[in-house]
C-alpha positions as CSV (number, residue, x, y, z in Angstrom):
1,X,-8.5,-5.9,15.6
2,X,-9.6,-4.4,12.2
3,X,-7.2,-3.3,9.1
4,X,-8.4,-1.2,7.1
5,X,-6.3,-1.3,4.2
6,X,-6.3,1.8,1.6
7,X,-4.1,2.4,-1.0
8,X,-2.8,4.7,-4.1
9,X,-4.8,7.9,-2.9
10,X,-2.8,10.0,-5.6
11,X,-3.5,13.3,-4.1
12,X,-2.9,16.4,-6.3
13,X,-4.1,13.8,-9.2
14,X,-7.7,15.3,-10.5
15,X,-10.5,14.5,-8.3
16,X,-8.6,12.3,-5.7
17,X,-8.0,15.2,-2.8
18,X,-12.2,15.4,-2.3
19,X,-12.1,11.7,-2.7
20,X,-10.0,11.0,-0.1
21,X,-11.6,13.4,2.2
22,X,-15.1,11.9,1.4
23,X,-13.8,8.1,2.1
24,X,-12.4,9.8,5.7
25,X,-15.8,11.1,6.3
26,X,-17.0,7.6,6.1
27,X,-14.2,6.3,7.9
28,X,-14.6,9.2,10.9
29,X,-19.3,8.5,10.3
30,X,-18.8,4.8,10.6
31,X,-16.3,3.0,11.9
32,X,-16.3,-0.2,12.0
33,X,-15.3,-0.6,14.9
34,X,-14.1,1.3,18.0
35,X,-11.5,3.6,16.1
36,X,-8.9,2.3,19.0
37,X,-9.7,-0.7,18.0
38,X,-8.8,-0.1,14.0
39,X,-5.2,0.6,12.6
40,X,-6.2,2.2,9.1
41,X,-2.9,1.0,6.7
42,X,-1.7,3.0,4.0
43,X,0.3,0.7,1.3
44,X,2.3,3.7,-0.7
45,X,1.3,6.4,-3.3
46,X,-0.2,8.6,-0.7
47,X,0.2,11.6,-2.7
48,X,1.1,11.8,-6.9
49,X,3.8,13.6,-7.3
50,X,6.5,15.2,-4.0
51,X,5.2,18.5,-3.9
52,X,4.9,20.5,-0.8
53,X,1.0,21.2,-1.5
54,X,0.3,17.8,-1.9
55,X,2.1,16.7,1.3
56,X,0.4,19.2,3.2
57,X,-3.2,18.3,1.9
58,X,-2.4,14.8,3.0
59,X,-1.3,15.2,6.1
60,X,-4.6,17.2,7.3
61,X,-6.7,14.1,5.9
62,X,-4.6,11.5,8.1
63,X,-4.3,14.4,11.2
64,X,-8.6,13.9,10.7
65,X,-8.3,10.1,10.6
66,X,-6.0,10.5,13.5
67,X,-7.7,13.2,15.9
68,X,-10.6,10.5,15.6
69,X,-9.1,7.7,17.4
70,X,-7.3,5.8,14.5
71,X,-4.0,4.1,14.5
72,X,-2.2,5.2,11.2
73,X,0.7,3.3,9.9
74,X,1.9,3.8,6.2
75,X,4.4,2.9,3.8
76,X,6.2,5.0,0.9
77,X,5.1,4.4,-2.6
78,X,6.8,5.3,-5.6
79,X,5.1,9.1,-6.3
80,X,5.7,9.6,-2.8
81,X,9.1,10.0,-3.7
82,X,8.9,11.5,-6.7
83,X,6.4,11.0,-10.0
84,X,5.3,8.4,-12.7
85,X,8.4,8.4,-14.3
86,X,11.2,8.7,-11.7
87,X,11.8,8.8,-7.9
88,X,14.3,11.6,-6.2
89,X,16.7,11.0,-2.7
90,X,16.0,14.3,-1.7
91,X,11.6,14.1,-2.4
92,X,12.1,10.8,-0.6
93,X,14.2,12.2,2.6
94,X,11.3,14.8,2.9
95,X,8.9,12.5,2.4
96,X,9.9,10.2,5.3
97,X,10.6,13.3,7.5
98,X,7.3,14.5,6.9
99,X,5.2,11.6,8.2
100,X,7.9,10.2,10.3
101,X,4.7,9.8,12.8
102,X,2.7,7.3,10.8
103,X,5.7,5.5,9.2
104,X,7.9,5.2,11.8
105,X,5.9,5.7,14.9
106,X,8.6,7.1,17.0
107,X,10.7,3.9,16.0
108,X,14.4,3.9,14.4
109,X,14.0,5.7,10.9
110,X,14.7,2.4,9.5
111,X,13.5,-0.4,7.0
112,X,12.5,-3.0,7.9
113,X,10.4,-1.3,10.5
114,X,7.7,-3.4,13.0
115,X,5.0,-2.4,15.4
116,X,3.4,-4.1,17.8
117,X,0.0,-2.8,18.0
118,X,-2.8,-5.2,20.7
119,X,-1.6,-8.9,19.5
120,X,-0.1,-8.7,16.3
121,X,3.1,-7.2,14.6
122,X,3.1,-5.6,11.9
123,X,6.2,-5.1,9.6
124,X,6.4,-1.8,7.0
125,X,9.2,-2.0,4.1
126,X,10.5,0.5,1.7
127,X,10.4,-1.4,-1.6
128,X,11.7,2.1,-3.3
129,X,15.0,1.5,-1.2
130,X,17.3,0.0,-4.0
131,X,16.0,2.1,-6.6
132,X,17.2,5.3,-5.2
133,X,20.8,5.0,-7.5
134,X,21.0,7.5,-10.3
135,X,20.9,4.0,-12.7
136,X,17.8,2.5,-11.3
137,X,15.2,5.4,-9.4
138,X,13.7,5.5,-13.4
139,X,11.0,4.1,-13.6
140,X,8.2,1.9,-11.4
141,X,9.4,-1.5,-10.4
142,X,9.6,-1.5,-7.0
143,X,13.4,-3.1,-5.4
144,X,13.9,-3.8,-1.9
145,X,17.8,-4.9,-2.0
146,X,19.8,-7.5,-0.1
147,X,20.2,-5.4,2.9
148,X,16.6,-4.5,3.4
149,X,15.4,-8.0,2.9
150,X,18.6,-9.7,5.2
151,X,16.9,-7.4,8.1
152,X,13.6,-8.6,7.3
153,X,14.6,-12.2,7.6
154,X,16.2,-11.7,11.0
155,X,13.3,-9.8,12.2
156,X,10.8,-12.6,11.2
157,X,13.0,-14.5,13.6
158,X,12.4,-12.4,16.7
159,X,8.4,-12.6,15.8
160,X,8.3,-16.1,15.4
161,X,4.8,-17.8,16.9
162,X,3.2,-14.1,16.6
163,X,0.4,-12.7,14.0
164,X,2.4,-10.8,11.4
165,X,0.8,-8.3,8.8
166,X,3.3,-7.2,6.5
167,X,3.0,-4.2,4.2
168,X,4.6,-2.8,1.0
169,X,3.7,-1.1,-2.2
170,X,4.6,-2.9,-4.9
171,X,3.2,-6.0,-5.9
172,X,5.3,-9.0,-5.6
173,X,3.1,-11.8,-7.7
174,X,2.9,-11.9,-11.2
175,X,-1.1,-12.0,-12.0
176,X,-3.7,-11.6,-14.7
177,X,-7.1,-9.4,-14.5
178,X,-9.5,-11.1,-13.2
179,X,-11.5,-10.3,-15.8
180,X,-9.8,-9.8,-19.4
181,X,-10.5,-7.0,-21.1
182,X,-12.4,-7.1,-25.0
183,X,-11.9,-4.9,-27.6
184,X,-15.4,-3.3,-26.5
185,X,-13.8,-2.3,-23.3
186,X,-12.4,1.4,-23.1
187,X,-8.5,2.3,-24.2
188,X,-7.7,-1.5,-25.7
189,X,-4.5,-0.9,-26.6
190,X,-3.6,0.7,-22.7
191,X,-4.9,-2.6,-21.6
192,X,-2.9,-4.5,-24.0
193,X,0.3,-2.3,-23.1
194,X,-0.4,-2.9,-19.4
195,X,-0.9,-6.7,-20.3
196,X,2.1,-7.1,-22.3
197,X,4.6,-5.1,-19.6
198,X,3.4,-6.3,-16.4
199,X,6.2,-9.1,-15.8
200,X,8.3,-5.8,-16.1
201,X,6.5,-3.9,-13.6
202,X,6.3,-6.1,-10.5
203,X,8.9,-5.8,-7.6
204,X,12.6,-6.9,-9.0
205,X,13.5,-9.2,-6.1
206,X,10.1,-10.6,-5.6
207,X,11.1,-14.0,-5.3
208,X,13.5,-13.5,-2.9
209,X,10.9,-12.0,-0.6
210,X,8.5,-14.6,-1.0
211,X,11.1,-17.3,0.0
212,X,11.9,-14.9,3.1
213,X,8.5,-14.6,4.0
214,X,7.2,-18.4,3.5
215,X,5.5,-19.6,6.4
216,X,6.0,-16.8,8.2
217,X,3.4,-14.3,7.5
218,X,0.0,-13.8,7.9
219,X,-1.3,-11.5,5.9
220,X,0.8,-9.6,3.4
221,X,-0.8,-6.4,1.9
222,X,0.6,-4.0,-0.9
223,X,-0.5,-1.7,-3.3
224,X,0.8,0.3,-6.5
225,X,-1.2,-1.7,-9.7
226,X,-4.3,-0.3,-8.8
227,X,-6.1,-3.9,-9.8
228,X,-7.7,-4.1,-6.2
229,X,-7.2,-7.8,-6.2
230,X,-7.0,-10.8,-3.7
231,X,-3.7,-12.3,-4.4
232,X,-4.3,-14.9,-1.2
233,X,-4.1,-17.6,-4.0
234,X,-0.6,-16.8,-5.2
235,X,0.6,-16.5,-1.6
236,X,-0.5,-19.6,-0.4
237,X,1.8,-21.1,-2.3
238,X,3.8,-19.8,0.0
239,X,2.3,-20.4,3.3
240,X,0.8,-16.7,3.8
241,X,-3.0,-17.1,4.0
242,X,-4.2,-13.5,2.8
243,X,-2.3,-11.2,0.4
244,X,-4.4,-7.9,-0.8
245,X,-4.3,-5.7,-3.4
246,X,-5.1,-2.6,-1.9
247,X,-5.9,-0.9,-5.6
248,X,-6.6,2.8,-6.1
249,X,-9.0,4.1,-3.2
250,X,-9.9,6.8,-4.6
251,X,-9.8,4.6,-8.4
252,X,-7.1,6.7,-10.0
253,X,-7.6,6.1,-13.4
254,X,-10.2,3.8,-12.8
255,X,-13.8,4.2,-14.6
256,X,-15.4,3.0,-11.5
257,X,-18.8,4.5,-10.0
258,X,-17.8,3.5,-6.6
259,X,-14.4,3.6,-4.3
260,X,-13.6,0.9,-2.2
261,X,-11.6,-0.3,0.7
262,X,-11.0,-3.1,2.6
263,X,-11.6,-4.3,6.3
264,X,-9.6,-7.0,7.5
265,X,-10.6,-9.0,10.4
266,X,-7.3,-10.4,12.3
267,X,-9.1,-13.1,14.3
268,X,-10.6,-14.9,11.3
269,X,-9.2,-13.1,8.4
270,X,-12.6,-12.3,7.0
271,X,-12.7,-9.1,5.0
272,X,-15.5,-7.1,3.7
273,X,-15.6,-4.2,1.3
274,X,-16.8,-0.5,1.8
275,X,-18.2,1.2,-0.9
276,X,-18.8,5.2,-1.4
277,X,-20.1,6.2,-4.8
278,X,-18.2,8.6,-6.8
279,X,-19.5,12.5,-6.7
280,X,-19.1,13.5,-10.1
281,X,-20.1,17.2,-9.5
């Protein structure tokens, strides 16, 4: 089986609408495999802000994706229940209503939720979940609460022996670029702001996951900082061999020429890259 793990699409955000229908073009010209073969995995942000014309623009890229022979299986990012700044219980109930079908798959409207798809399982969580109180949905960090991770720790009991992928949006390692920025780089002072706040800005109960999920996971894949980075050597600290940044697909506020995603190989966990360059018309 191949995962193909995309991330952060931001549509209604500039360009990224035409993006995402270009890298689905690709995805629908070129598969790389038999599309029956692939589950394409969406790690949160799907849209930038919870607005009806944004939900409906996504949901005719994925219906593409989907008419083609893809298995679709998603989890809720931050924007997808609200904006930058704050997420909303009622954007988030209509959010998870309307694309019940990819994150739920006819399952329990529930997190933890798992699917079995050929030989492996994989395991979607809410990591908004414990941020929906009026105190704590300001602001990005990314909670999953007790309850949510209890569940997940029983359920990595039932799966024990089989091939686990398990997906959420925000980031739950503490990391560096992997190249530092200069002051010849573009917007220093973002780059410092983003340097100086990011033990801030990564999931709240992190290391409570991590302990949950040691030895017991595969692959682990996320999204939400838009670096696009292979995390596998934080989490083989803790016994998972491959943990990906999914970054920015369609590079939301990225100065990239090129978007990328990822295709992950479950029998050997090798991954290769897809580019499509950027139309700047």
């Amino acid at each position: 089986m191949r995962i193909i793990h995309i991330s952060d699409t931001h549509i209604g955000f500039e360009r990224n609408l035409s993006r995402f229908n270009a890298v689905a073009d690709d995805l629908i010209a070129n598969p790389p495999d038999e599309p029956s073969r692939c589950v394409v995995l969406h790690t949160g942000d799907l849209i930038d802000a919870a607005m009806d014309a944004n939900r409906l623009a996504a949901k005719k890229i994925l219906a593409r994706l989907e008419a083609c022979g893809y298995c679709i299986l998603m989890c809720p990012g931050n924007h997808d229940y609200g904006d930058k700044l704050k997420i909303d219980r009622a954007d988030a109930a209509v959010f998870l209503r309307d694309f019940s079908s990819y994150i739920f798959q006819g399952e329990q409207a529930d997190f933890p939720v798992m699917h079995e798809v050929d030989d492996c399982v994989f395991i979607g969580m809410d990591s908004n979940e414990a941020e929906l109180g009026f105190w704590e949905r300001w602001f990005a960090e990314g909670y999953l609460g007790s309850v949510q991770l209890d569940k997940l720790n029983c359920m990595l009991d039932r799966v024990r022996g089989k091939f686990v992928i398990l997906y959420l949006h925000h980031h739950p390692f503490y990391y560096g670029y992997s190249v530092m920025p200069d002051v010849g780089d573009k917007n220093p002072l973002l780059h410092l702001f983003a340097w100086l706040t990011r033990p801030f800005r990564r999931l709240k109960d992190a290391y409570s996951l991590c302990q949950i999920v040691r030895d017991r996971v595969q692959v682990l894949c996320f999204g939400h900082m838009h670096h696009g980075l292979d995390s596998s050597s934080e989490s083989q600290k803790y016994g998972i061999p491959l943990a990906l940044d999914g970054g920015s697909t369609t590079c939301t506020d990225d100065d990239s020429d090129r978007m990328r995603y990822r295709i992950i190989d479950t029998k050997d966990l090798s991954q290769t890259m897809r580019m499509i360059k950027i139309s700047r018309s």
